[in-house]
N, C-alpha and C positions, 0 to 999 in steps of 0.2 A: 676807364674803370669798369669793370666785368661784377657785376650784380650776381652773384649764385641762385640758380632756382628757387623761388618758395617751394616748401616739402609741402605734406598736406597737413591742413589744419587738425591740430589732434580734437579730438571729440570730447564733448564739456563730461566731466567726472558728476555723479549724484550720486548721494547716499542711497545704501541699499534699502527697499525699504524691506520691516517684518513681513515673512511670511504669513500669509492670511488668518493659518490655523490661529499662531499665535497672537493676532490682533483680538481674535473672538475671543481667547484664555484670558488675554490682559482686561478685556471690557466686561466677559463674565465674573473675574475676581471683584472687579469696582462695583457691579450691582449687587453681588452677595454683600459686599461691605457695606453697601448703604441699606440695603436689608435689614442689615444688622446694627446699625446705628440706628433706624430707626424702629425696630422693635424694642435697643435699649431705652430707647425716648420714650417710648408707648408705654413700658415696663415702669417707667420710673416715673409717668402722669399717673398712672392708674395704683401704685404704690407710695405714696409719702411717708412712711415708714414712723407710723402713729396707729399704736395698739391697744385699742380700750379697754382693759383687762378687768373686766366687770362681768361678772354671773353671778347673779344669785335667785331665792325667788321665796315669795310670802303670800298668805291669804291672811285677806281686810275682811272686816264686815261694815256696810254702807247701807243707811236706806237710803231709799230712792233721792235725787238729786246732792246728795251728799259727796265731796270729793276724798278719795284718795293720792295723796303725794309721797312720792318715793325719787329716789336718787336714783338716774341711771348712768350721769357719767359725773364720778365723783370729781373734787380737787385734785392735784399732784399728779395727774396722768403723764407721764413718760412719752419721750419722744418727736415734740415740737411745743414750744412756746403758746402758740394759741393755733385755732383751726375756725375754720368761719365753717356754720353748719347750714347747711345746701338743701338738706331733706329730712323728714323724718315722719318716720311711720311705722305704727305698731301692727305685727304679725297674731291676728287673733287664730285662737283654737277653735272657740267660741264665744256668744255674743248674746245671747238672750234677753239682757238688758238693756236696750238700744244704746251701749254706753258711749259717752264725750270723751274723746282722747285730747289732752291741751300738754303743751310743752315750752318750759320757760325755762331760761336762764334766770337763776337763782346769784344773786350778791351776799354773801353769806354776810351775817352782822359779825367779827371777829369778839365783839364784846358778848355776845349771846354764846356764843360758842364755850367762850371760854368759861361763864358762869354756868353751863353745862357739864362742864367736862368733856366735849364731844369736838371732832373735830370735820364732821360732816354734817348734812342735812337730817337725815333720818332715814328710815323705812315705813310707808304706808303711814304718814302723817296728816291728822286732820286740815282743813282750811285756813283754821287759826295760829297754826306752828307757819305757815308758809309768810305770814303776816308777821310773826313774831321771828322766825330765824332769818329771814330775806330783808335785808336792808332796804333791798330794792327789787324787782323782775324784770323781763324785757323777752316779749315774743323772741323763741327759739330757732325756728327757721328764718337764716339770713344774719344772724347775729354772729359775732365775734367772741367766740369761747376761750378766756386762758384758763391754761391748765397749770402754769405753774401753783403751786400749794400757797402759795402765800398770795394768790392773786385774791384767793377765796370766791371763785365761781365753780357752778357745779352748774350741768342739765339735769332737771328733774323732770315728772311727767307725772299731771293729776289726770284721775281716770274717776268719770263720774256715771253709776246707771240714773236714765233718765225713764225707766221703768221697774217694777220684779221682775228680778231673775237674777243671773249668772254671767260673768267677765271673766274670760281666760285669754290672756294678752300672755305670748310664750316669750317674743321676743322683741325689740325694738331697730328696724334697721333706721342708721343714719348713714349720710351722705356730708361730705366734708371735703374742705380745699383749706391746702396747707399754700400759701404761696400762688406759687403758677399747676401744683398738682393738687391733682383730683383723688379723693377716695372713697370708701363705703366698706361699712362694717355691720353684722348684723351682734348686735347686745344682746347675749341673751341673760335679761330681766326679766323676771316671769312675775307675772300680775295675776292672784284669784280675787276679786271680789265679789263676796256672795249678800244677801239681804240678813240683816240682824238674826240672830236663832230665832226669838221670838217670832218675827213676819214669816219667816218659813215654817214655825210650827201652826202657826194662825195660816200659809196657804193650804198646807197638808189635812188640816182640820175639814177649809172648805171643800175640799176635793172627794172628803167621802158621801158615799151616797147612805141614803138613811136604811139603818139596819145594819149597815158593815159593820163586823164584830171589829172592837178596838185591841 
């Protein structure tokens, strides 16, 4: 029996691989896309899509240690269920009056409400309305604010001078987590409280000197 030559061994087959450029194109599109995934992530921690649609603005008259309370993020606010509030801090213009800025979460009494006719807290309400339309309070920063209307919670903020003079609070920034996102809004509630007419015509009085023509 006559065996036939082995031929030569054919050479093992591999896949081709990409051309270099095109490796770099395909690893460049994968970091753009994660780029961009994570600036949507970043976009959407720093937006939870809760808009406090609140402006307005009043002047009180306070004497000294006397507080002012006003609403600054009413009931029925749109766009998440509740928000845990993280920070908060009022943007003064001016300050003359060394004033106490305090910020509470208000329980609204639905029974007080309603023999009002009203279906908020107030504007620039003495001490005793905060006692009479608040069932209940609980420090503001770090608490759990609902917003649905029928929750009946609201943020307010009492503003007290702790001398004479002059309070201009323009606007309130808060800090809020909805969830797992983060956000911050600045309110602008605008706050004047000035000393009673009479103490400022009684400071005016003492400031002349004797002889000034009246």
């Amino acid at each position: 029996m006559t065996l036939a030559p082995a031929g030569p061994t054919p050479a093992p087959t591999s896949t081709p691989r990409p051309p270099r450029r095109r490796r770099r194109a395909l690893t460049a599109v994968v970091v753009v896309a994660a780029l961009v995934a994570v600036a949507a992530l970043s976009w959407a921690w720093r937006h939870p899509g809760v808009t406090f649609h609140v402006s307005y603005g009043l002047k009180v008259e306070r004497e000294v240690g006397e507080t002012a309370w006003t609403s600054v993020i009413p009931a029925g606010t749109t766009g998440a269920d509740e928000v845990t509030l993280t920070a908060l801090e009022p943007r003064f213009a001016s300050d003359s009056a060394a004033a106490t800025v305090e910020y509470l979460v208000c329980d609204l009494d639905p029974a007080v409400l309603a023999a009002d006719g009203v279906g908020s807290f107030g504007f620039g309400m003495p001490d005793d309305e905060v006692d009479r339309t608040c069932a209940s309070t609980r420090p503001a920063e770090g608490a759990v604010l609902h917003l649905r209307r029928e929750a009946h919670e609201e943020l307010i903020v009492g503003i007290t001078p702790t001398r004479p003079g002059r309070v201009r609070i323009l606007a309130h920034d808060v800090g809020f987590r909805v969830g797992w996102r983060r956000g911050a809004e600045r309110i602008g509630v605008e706050v004047v409280v000035v000393p009673p007419r009479a103490d400022r015509e009684a400071a005016r009085d003492a400031g002349r000197r004797p002889g000034r023509r009246t």
